[in-house]
C-alpha positions in Angstrom: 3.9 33.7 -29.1 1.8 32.2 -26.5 3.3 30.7 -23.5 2.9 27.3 -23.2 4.9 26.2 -20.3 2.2 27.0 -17.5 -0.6 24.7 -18.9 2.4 22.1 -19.1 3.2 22.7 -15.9 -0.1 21.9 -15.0 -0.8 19.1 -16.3 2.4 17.4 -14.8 1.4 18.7 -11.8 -2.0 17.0 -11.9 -0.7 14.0 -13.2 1.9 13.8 -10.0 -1.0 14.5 -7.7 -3.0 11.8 -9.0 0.0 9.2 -8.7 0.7 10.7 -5.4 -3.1 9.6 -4.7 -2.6 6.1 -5.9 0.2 5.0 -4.3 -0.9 6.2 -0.8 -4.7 6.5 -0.4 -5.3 2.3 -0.9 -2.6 1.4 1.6 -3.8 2.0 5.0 -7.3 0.0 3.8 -4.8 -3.0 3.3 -3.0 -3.0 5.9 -6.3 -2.8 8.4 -7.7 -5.7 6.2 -4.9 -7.8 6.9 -4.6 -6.9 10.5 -8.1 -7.0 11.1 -10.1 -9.6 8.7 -7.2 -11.7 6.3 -4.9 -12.5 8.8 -5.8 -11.0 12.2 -3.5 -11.6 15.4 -0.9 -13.3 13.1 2.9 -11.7 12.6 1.8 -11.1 8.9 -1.3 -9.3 9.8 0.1 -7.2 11.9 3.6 -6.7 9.8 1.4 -5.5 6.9 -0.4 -3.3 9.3 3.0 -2.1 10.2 4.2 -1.6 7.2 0.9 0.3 5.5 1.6 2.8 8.6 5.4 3.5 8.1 4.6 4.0 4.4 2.3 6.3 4.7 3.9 8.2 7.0 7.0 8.0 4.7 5.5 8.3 1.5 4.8 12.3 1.8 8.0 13.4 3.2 9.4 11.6 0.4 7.5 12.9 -2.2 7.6 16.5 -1.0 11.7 16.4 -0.9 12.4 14.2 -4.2 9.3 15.3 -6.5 8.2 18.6 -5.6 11.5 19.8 -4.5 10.3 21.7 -1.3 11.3 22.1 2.0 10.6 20.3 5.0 7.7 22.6 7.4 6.8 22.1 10.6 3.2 24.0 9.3 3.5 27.4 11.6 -0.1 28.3 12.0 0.0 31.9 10.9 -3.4 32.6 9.7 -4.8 31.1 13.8 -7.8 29.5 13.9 -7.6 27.6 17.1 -10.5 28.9 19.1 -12.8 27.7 16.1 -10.8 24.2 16.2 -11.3 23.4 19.1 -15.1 24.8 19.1 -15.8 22.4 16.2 -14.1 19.7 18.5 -15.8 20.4 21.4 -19.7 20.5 19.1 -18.3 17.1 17.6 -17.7 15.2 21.0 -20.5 16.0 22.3 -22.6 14.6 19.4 -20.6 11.6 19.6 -22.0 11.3 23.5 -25.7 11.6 22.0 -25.1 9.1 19.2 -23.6 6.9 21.5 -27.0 6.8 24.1 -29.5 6.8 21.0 -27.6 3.9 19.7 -27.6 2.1 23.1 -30.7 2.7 23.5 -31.7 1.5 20.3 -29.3 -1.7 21.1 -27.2 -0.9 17.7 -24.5 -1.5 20.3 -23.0 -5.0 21.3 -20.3 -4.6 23.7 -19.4 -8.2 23.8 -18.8 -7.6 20.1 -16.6 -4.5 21.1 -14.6 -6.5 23.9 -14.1 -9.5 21.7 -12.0 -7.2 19.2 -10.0 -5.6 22.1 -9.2 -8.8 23.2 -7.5 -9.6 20.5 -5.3 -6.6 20.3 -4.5 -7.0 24.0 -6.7 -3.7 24.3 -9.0 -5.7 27.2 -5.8 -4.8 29.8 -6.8 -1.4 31.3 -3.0 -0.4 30.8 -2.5 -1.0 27.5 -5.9 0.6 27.1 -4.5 3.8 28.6 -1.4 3.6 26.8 -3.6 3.2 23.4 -5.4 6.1 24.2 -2.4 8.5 24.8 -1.4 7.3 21.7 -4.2 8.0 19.2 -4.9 11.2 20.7 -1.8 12.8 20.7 0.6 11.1 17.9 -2.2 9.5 15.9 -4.1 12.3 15.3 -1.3 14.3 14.6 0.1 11.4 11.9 -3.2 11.3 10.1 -3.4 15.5 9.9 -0.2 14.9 8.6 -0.9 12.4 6.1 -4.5 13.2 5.3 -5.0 17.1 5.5 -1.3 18.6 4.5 -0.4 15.7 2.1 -3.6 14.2 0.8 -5.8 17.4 0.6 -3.1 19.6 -1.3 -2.7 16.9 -3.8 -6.5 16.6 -4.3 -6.9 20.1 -4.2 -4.1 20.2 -7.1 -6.5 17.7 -9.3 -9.9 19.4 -8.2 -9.5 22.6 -6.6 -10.4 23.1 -2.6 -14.0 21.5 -2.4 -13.6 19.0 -4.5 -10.1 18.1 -2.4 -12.3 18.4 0.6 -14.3 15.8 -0.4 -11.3 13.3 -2.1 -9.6 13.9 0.9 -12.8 13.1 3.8 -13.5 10.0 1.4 -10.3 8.7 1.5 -9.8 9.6 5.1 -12.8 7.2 5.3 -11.9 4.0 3.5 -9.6 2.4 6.5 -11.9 3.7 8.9 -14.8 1.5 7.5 -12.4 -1.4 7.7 -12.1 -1.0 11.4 -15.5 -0.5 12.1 -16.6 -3.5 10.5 -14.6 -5.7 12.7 -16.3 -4.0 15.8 -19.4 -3.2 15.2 -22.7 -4.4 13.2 -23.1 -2.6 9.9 -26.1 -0.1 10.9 -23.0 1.0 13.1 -20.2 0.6 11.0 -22.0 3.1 8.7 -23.2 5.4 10.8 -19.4 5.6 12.6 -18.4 5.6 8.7 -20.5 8.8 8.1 -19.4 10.8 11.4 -15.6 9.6 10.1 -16.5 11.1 6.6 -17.9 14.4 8.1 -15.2 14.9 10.7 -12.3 14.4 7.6 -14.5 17.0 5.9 -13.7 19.7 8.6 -10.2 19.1 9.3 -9.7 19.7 5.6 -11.7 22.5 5.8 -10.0 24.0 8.5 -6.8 23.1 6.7 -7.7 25.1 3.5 -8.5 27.5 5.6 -5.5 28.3 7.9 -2.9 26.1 5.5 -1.4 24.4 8.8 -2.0 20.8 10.3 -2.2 22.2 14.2 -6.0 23.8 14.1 -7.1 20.2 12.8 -5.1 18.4 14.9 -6.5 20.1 17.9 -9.9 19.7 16.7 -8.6 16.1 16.2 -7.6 15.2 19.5 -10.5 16.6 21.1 -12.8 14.1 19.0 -10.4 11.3 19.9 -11.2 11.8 23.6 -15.5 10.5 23.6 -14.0 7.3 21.4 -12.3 6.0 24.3 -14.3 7.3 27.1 -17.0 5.7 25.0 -14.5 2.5 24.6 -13.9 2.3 28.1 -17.8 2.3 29.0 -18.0 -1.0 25.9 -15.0 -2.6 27.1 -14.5 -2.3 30.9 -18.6 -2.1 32.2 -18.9 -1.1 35.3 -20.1 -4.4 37.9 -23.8 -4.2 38.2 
């Protein structure tokens, strides 16, 4: 007789995947809602904000020891791939430069609008600034490798198969992203910074389902998150005419 445990097996796995999806790809756009548009510099905005963040970073180390019964990784990066990480960084921050002076140029840009958001977040004090910056390029970026390349990728590339979890994954990757570009920047911007957000999710997961670790992504990562607050500095702190 026919074996009919592997299609089972399949199909549960699918079906896990896609609930794995659900209850994690909608709750970073919520929390940056709240923080940023419902409730914004209140103790609830910013506790959701809070508490989208620790789920997410809970959420896949929960589901990986209690549903698919594997073993916690620290993703060794056997296969390398560095040198073209950090290649596809470097070609990515320097495009951000040039959309950054085309956009100026084109006065897309309002840094007033910039500065008013980093007031709010105390992000106006040049120390906290710093300190925000050290952040997102070295724990941030590694987080959202964590969350959106070796968690959300696998499970989209369980329910569609590695180009079709490349794209699931970039899109998702995406949906916070537009949040918090909306409540900085006008919407030709928001969508253009939407787009680049989109295309650099695209490569990480490509360069995850290519080397199956999170470090080649995350260096690529951190190399991007660099022109964003140079670039953030130029919008927030000008320089005194």
């Amino acid at each position: 007789m026919p074996d009919q445990t592997k299609p089972t097996e399949a199909c549960r796995s699918r079906w896990r995947a896609l609930l794995a999806l659900l209850l994690l790809v909608p709750v970073p756009t919520l929390g940056a809602a709240a923080s940023m548009f419902w409730w914004p510099g209140t103790r609830l905005g910013n506790g959701v904000f809070a508490a989208s963040k620790l789920w997410i970073v809970l959420l896949p180390a929960a589901w990986l020891l209690f549903v698919e019964r594997g073993r916690w990784s620290w993703s060794p990066p056997r296969r390398g791939g560095f040198g073209v990480a950090a290649a596809l960084g470097v070609m990515i921050a320097l495009t951000m430069f040039g959309v950054y002076a085309a956009t100026r140029h084109l006065g897309w840009l309002d840094p007033a609008m910039v500065a008013a958001q980093a007031r709010k977040t105390g992000l106006d004090r040049l120390p906290f600034y710093l300190l925000g910056a050290v952040y997102w390029i070295t724990l941030n970026s590694l987080m959202e490798e964590y969350v959106w390349r070796w968690f959300v990728f696998r499970q989209a590339e369980t329910l569609l198969g590695g180009a079709g979890g490349m794209v699931v994954s970039a899109a998702a990757f995406t949906l916070h992203h537009v949040v918090a570009l909306a409540s900085q920047f006008s919407w030709p911007m928001t969508l253009l910074g939407s787009a680049g957000v989109f295309t650099g999710g695209a490569i990480w997961s490509w360069l995850f389902r290519r080397y199956r670790s999170i470090w080649p992504g995350y260096v690529s990562h951190a190399i991007v998150d660099v022109p964003i607050f140079v670039i953030g500095y130029w919008l927030i702190f000008p320089a005194p005419a």
